[in-house]
PDB file of N, CA, C and O in Angstrom:
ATOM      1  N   UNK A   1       5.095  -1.141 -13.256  1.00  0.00           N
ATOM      2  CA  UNK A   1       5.961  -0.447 -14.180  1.00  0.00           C
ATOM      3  C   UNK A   1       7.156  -1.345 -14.474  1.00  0.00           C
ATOM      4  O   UNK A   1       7.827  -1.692 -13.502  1.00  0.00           O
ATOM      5  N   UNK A   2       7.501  -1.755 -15.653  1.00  0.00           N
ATOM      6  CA  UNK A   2       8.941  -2.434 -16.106  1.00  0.00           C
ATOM      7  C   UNK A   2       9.574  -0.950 -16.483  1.00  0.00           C
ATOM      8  O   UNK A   2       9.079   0.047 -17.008  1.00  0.00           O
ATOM      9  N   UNK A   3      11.054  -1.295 -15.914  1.00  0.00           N
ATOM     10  CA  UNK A   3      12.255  -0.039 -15.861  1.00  0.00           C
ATOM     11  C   UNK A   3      13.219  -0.903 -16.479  1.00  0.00           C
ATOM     12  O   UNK A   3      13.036  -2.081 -16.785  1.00  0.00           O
ATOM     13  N   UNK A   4      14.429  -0.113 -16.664  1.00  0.00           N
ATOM     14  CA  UNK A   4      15.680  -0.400 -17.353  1.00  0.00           C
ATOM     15  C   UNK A   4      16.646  -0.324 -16.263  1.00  0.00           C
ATOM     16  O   UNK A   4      16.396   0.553 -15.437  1.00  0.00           O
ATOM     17  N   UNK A   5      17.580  -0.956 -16.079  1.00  0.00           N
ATOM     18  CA  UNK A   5      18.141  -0.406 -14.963  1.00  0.00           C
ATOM     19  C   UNK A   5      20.183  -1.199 -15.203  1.00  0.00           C
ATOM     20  O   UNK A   5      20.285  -2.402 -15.447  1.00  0.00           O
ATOM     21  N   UNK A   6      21.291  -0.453 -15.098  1.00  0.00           N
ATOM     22  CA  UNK A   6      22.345  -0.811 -14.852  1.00  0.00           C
ATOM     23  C   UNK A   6      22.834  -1.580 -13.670  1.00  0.00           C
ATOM     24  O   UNK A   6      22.749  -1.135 -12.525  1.00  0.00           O
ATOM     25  N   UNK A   7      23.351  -2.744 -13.969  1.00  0.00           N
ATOM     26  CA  UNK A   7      23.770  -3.757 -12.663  1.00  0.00           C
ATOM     27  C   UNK A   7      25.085  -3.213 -13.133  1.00  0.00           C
ATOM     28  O   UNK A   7      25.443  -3.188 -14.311  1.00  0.00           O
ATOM     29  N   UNK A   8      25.786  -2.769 -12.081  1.00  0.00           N
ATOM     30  CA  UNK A   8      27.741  -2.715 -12.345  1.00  0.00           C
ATOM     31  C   UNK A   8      28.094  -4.302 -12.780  1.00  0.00           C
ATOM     32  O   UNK A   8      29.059  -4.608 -13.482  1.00  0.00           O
ATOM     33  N   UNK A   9      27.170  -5.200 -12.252  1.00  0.00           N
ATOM     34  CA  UNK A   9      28.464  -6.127 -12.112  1.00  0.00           C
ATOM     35  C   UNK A   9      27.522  -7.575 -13.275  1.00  0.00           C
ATOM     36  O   UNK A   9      28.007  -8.705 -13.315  1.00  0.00           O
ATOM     37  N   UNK A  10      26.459  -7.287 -13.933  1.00  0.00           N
ATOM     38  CA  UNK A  10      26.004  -7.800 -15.404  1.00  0.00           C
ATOM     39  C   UNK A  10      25.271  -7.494 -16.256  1.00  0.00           C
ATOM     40  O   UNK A  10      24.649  -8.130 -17.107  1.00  0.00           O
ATOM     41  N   UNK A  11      25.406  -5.873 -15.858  1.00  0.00           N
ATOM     42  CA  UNK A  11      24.775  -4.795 -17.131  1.00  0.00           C
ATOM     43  C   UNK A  11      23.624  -4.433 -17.300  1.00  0.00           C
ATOM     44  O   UNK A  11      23.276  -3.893 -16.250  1.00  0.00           O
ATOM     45  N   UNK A  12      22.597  -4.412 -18.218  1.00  0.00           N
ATOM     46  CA  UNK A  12      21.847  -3.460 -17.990  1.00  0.00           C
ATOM     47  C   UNK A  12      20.494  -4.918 -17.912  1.00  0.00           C
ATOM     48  O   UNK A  12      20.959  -5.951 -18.395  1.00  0.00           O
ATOM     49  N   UNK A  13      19.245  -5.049 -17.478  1.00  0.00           N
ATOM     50  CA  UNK A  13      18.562  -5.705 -17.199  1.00  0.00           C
ATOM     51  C   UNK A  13      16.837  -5.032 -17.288  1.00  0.00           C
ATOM     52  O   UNK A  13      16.704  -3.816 -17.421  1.00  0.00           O
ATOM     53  N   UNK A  14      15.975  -5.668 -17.226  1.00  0.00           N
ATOM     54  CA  UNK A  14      14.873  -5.177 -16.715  1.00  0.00           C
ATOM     55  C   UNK A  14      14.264  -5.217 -15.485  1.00  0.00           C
ATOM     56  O   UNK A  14      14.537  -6.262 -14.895  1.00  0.00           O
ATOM     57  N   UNK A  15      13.627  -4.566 -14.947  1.00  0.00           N
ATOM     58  CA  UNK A  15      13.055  -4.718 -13.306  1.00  0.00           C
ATOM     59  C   UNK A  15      11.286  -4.629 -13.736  1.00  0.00           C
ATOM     60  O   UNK A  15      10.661  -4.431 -14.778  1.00  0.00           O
ATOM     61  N   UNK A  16      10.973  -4.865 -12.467  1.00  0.00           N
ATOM     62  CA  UNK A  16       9.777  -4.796 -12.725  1.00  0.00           C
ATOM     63  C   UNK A  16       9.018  -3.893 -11.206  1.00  0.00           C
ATOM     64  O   UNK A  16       9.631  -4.298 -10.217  1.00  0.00           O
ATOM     65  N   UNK A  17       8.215  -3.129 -10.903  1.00  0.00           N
ATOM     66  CA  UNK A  17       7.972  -2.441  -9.495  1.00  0.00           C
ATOM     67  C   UNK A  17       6.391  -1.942 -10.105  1.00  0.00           C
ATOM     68  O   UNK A  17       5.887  -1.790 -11.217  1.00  0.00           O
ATOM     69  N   UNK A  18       5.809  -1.743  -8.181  1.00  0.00           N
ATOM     70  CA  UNK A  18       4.224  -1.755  -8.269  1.00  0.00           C
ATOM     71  C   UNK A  18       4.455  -0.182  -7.268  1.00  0.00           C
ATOM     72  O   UNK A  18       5.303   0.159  -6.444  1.00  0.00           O
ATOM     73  N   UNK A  19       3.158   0.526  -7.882  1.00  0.00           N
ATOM     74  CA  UNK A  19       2.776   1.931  -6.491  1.00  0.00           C
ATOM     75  C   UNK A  19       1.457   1.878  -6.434  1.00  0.00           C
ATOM     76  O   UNK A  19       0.812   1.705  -7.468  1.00  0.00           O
ATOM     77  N   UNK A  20       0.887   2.010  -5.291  1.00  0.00           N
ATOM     78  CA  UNK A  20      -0.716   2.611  -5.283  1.00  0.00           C
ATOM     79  C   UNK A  20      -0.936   3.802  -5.323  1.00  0.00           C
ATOM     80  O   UNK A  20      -2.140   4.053  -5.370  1.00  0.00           O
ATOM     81  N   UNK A  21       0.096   5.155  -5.325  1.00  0.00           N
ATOM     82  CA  UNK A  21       0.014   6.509  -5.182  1.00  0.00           C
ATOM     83  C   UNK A  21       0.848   7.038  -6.533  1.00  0.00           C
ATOM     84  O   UNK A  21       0.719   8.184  -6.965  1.00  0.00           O
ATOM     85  N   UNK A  22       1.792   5.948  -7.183  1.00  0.00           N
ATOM     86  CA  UNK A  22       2.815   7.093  -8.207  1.00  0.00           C
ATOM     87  C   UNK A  22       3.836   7.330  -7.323  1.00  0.00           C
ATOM     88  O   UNK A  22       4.884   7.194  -7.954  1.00  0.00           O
ATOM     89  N   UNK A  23       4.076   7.635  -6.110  1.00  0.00           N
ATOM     90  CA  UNK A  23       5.101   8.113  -5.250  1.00  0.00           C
ATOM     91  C   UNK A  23       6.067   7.360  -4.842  1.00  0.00           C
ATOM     92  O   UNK A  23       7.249   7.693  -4.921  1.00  0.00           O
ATOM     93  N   UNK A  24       5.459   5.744  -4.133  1.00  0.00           N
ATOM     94  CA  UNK A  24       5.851   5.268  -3.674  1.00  0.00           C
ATOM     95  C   UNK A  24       6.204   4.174  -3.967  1.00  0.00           C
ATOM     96  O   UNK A  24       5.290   3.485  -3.512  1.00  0.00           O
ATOM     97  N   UNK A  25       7.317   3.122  -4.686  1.00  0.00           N
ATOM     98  CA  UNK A  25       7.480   2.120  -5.851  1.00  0.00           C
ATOM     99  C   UNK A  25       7.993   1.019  -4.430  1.00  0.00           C
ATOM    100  O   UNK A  25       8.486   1.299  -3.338  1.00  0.00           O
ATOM    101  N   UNK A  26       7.613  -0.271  -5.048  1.00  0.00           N
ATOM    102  CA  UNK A  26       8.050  -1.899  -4.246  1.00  0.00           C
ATOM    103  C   UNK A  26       8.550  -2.180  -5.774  1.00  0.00           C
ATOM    104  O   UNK A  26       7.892  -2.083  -6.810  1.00  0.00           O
ATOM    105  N   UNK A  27      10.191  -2.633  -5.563  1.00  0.00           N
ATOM    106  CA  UNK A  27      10.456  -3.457  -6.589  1.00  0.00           C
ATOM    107  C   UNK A  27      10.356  -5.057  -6.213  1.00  0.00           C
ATOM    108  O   UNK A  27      10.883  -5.519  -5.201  1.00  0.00           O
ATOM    109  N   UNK A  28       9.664  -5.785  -7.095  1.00  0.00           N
ATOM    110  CA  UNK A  28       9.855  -7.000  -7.682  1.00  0.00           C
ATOM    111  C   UNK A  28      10.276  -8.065  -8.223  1.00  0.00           C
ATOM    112  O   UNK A  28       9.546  -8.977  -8.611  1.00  0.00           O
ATOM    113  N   UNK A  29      11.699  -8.034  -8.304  1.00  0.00           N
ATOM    114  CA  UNK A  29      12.686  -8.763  -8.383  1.00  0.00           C
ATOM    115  C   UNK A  29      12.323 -10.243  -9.002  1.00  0.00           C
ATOM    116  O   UNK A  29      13.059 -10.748  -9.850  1.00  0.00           O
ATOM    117  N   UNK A  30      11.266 -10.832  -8.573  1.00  0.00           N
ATOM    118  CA  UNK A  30      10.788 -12.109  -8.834  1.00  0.00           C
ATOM    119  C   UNK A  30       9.574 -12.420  -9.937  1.00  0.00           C
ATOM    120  O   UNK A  30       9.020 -13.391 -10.452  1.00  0.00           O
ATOM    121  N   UNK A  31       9.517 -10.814  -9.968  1.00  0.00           N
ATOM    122  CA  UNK A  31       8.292 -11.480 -11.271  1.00  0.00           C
ATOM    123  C   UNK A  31       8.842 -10.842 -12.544  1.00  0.00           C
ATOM    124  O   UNK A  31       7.843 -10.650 -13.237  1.00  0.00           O
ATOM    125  N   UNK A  32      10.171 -10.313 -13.362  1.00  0.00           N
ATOM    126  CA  UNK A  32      10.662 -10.253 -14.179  1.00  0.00           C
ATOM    127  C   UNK A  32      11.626 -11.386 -14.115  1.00  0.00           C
ATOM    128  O   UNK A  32      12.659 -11.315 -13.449  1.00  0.00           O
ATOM    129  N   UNK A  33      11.263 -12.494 -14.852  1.00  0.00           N
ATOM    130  CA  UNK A  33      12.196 -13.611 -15.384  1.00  0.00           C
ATOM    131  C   UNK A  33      12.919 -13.392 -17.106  1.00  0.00           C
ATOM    132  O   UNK A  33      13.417 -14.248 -17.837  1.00  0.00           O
ATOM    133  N   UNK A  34      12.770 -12.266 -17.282  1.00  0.00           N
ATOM    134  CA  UNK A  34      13.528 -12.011 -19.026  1.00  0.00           C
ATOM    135  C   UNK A  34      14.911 -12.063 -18.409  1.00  0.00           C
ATOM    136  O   UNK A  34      15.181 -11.405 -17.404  1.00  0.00           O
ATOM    137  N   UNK A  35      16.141 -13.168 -19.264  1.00  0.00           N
ATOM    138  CA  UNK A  35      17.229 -12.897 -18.371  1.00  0.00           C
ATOM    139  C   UNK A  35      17.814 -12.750 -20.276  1.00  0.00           C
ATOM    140  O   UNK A  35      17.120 -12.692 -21.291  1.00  0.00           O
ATOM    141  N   UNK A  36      19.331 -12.731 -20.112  1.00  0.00           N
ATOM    142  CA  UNK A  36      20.353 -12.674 -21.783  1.00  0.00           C
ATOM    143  C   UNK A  36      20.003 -14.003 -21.659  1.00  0.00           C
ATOM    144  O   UNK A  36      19.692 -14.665 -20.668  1.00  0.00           O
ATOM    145  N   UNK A  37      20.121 -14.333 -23.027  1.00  0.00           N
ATOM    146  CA  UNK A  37      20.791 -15.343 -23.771  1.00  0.00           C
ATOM    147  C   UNK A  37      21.862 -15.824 -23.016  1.00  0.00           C
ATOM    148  O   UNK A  37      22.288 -15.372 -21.953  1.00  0.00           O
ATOM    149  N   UNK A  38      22.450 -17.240 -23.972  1.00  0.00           N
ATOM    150  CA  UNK A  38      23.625 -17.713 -23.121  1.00  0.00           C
ATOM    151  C   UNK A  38      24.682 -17.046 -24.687  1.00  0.00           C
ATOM    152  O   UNK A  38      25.869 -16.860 -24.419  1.00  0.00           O
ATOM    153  N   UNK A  39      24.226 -16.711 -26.249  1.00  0.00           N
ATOM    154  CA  UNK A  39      24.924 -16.365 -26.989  1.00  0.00           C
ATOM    155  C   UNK A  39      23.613 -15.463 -28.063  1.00  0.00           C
ATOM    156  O   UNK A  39      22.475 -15.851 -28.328  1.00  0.00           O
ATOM    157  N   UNK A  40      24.278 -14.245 -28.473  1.00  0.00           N
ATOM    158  CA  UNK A  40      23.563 -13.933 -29.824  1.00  0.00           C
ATOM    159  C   UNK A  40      23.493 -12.724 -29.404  1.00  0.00           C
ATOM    160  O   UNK A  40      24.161 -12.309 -28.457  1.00  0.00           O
ATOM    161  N   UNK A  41      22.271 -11.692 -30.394  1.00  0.00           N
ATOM    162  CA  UNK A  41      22.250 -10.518 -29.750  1.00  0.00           C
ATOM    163  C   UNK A  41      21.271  -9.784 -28.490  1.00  0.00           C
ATOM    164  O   UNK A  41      20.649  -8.724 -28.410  1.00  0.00           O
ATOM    165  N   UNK A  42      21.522 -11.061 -27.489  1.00  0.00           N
ATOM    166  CA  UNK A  42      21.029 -10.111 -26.670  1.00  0.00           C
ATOM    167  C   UNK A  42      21.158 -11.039 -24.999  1.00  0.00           C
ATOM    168  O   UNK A  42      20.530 -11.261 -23.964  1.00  0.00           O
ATOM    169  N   UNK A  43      22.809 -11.402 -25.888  1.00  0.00           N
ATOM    170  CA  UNK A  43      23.618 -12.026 -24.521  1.00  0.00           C
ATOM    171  C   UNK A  43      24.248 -11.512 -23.198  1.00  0.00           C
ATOM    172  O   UNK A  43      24.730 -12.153 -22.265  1.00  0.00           O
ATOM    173  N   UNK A  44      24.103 -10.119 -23.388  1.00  0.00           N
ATOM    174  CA  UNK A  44      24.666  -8.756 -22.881  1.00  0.00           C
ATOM    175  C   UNK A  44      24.031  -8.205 -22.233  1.00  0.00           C
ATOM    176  O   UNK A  44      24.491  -8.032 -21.104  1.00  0.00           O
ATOM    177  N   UNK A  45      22.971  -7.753 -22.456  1.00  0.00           N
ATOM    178  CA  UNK A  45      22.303  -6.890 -22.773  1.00  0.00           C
ATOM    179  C   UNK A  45      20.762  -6.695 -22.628  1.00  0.00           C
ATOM    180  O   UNK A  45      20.453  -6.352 -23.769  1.00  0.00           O
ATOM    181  N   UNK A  46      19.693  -6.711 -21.941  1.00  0.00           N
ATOM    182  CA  UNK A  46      17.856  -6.960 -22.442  1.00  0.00           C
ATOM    183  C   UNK A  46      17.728  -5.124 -21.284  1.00  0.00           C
ATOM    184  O   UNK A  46      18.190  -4.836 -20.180  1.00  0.00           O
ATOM    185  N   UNK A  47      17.041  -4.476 -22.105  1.00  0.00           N
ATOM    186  CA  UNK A  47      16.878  -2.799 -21.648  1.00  0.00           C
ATOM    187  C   UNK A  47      15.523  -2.373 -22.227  1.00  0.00           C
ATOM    188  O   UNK A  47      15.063  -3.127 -23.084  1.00  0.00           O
ATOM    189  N   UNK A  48      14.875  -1.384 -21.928  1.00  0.00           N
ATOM    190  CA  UNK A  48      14.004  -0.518 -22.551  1.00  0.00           C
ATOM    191  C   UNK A  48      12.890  -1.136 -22.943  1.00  0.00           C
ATOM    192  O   UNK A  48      12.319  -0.675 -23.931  1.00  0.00           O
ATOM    193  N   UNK A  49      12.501  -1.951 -22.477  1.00  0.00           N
ATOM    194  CA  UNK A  49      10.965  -2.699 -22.873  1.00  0.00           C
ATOM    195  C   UNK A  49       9.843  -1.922 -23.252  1.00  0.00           C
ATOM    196  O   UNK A  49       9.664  -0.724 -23.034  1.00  0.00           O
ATOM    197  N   UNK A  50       9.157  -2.668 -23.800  1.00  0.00           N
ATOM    198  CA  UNK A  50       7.774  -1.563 -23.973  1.00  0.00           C
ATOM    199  C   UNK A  50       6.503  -2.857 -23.997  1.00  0.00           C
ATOM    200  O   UNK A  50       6.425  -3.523 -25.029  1.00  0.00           O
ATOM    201  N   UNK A  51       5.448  -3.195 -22.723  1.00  0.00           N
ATOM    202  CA  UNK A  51       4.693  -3.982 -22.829  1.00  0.00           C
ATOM    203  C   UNK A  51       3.409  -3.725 -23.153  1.00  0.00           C
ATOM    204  O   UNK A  51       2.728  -2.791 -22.733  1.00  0.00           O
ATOM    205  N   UNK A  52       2.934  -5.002 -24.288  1.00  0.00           N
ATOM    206  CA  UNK A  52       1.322  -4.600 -24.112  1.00  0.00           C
ATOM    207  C   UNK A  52       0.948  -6.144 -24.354  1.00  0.00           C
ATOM    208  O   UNK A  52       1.532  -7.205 -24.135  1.00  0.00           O
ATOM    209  N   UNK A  53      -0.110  -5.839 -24.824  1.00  0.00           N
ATOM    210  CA  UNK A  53      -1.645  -7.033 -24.448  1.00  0.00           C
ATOM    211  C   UNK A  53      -2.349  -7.059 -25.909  1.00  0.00           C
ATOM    212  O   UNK A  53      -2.786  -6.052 -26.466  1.00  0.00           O
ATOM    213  N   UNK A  54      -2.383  -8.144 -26.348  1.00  0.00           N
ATOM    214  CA  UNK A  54      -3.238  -8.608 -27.668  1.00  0.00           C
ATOM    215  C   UNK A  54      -3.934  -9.726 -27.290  1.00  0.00           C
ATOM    216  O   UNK A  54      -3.471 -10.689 -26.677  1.00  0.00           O
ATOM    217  N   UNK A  55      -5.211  -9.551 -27.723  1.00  0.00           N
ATOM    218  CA  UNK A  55      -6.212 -10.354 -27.389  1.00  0.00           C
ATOM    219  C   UNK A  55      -5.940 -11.354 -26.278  1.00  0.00           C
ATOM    220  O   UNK A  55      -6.039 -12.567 -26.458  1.00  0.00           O
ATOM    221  N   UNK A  56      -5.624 -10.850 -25.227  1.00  0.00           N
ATOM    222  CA  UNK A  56      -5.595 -11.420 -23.933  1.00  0.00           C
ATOM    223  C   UNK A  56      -4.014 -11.896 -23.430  1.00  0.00           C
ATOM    224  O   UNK A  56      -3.631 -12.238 -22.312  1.00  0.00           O
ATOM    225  N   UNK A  57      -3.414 -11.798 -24.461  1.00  0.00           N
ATOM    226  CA  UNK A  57      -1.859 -12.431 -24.407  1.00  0.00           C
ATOM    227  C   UNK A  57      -0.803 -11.165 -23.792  1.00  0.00           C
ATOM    228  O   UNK A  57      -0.997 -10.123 -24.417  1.00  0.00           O
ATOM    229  N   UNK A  58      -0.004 -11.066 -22.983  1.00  0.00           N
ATOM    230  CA  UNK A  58       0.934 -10.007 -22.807  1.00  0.00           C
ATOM    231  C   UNK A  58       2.020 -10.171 -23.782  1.00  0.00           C
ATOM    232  O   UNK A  58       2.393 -11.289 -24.139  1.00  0.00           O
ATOM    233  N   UNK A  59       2.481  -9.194 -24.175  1.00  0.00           N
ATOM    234  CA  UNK A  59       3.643  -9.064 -24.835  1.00  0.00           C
ATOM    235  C   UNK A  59       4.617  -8.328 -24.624  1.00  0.00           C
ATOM    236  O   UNK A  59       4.304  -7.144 -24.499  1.00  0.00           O
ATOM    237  N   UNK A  60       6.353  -8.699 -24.477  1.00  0.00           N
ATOM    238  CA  UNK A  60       7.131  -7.630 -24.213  1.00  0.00           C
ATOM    239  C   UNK A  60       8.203  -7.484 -25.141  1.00  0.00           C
ATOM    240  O   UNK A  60       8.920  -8.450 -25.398  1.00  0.00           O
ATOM    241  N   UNK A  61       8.485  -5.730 -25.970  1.00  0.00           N
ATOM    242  CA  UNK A  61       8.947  -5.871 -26.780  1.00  0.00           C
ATOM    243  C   UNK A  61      10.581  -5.583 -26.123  1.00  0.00           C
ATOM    244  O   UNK A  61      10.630  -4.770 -25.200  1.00  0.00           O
ATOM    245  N   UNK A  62      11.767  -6.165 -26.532  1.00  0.00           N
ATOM    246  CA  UNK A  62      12.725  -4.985 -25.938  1.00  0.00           C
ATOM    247  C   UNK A  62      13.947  -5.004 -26.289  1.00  0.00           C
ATOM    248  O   UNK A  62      14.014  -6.088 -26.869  1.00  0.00           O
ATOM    249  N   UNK A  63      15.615  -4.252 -26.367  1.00  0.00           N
ATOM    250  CA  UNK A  63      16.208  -4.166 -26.419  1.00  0.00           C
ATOM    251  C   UNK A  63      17.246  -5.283 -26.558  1.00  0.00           C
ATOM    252  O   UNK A  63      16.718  -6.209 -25.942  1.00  0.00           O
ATOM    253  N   UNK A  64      18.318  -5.683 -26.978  1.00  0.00           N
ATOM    254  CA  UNK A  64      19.397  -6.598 -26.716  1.00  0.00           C
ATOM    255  C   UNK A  64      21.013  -5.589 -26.903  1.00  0.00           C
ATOM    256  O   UNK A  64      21.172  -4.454 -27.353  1.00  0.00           O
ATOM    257  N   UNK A  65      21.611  -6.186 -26.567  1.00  0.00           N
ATOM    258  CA  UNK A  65      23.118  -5.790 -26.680  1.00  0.00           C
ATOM    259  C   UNK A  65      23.200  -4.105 -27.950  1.00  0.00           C
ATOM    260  O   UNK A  65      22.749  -3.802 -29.054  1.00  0.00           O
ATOM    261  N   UNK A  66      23.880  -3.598 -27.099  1.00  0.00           N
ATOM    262  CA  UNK A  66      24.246  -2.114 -27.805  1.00  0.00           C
ATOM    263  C   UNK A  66      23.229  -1.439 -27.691  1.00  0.00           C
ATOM    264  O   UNK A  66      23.179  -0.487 -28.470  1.00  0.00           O
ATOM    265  N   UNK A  67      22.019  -1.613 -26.719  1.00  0.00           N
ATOM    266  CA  UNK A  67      21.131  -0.713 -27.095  1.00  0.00           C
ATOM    267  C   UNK A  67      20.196  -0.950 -27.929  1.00  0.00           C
ATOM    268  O   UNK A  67      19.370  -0.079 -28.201  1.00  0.00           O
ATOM    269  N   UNK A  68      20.162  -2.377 -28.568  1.00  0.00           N
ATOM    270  CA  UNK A  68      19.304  -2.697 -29.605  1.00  0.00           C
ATOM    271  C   UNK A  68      20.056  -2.266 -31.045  1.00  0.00           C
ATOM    272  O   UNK A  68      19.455  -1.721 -31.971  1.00  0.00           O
ATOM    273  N   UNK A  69      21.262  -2.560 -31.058  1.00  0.00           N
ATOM    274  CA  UNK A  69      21.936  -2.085 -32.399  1.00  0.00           C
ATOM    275  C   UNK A  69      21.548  -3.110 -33.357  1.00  0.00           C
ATOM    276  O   UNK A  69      21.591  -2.589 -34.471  1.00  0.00           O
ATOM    277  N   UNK A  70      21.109  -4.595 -33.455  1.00  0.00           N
ATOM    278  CA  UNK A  70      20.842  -5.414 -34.033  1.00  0.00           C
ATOM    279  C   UNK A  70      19.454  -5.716 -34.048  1.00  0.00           C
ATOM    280  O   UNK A  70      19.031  -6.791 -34.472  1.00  0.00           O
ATOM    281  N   UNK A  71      18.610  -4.663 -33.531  1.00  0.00           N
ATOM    282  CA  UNK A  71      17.250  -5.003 -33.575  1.00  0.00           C
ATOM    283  C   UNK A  71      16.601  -5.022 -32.168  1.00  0.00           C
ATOM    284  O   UNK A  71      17.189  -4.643 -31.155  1.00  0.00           O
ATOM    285  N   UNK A  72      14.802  -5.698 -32.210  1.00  0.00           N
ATOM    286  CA  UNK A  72      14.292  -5.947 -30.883  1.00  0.00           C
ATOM    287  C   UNK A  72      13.722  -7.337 -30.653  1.00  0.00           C
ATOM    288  O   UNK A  72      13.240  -7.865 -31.655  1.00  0.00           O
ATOM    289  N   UNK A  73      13.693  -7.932 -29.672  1.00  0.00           N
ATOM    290  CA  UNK A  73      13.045  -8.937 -29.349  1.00  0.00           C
ATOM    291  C   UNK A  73      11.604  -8.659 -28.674  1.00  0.00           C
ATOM    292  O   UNK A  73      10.977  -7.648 -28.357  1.00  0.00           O
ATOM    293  N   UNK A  74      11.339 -10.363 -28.595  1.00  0.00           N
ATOM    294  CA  UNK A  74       9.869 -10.069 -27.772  1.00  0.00           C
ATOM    295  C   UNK A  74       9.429 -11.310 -26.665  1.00  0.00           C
ATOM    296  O   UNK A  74       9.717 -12.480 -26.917  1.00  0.00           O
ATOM    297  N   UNK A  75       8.978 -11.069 -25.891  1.00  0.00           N
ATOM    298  CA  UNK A  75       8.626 -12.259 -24.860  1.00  0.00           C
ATOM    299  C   UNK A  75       7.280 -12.513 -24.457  1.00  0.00           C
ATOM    300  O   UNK A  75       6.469 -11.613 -24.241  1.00  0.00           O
ATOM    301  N   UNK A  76       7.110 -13.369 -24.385  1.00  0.00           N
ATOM    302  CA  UNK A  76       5.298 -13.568 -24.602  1.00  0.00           C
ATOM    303  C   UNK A  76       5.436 -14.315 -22.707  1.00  0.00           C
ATOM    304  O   UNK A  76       6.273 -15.049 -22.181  1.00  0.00           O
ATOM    305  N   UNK A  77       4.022 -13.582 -22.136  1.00  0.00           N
ATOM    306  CA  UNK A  77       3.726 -14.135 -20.532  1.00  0.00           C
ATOM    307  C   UNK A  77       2.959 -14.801 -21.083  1.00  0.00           C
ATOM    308  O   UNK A  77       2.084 -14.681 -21.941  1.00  0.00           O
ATOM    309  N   UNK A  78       3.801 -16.245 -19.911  1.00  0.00           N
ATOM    310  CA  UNK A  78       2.837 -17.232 -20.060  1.00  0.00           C
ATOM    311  C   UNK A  78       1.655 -17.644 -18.884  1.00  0.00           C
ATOM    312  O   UNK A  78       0.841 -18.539 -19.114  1.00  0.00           O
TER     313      UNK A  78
END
């Protein structure tokens, strides 16, 4: 599961966490590498992802600064 999650101390980020039951979550820390920008819109800011898969490729769509007031980005696994 990729989550959204508030850092007090550099804002809002993505996580990434695994369950075998639904109940019970291990976060992952190391296998979400989406970090901000060093400038633009989404230097602040990366929240609310939504991932999928095209012809074998992952794709992640998601948020930048304000909530996505300037739009969404996307990150391709390599």
């Amino acid at each position: 599961m990729y989550f959204s999650y508030k850092d007090p101390k550099i804002g809002y980020r993505i996580g990434y966490a695994t369950s075998t039951d639904g109940l019970n979550w291990e976060r992952h820390s190391n296998l979400n590498n989406l970090s901000t920008s060093k400038s633009g819109w989404d230097s602040e800011m990366v929240e609310y992802s939504y991932v999928f898969e095209h012809k074998g490729i992952q794709f992640m769509l998601y948020n930048g600064n304000n909530y996505g007031v300037n739009g969404i980005g996307y990150a391709v696994k390599k």
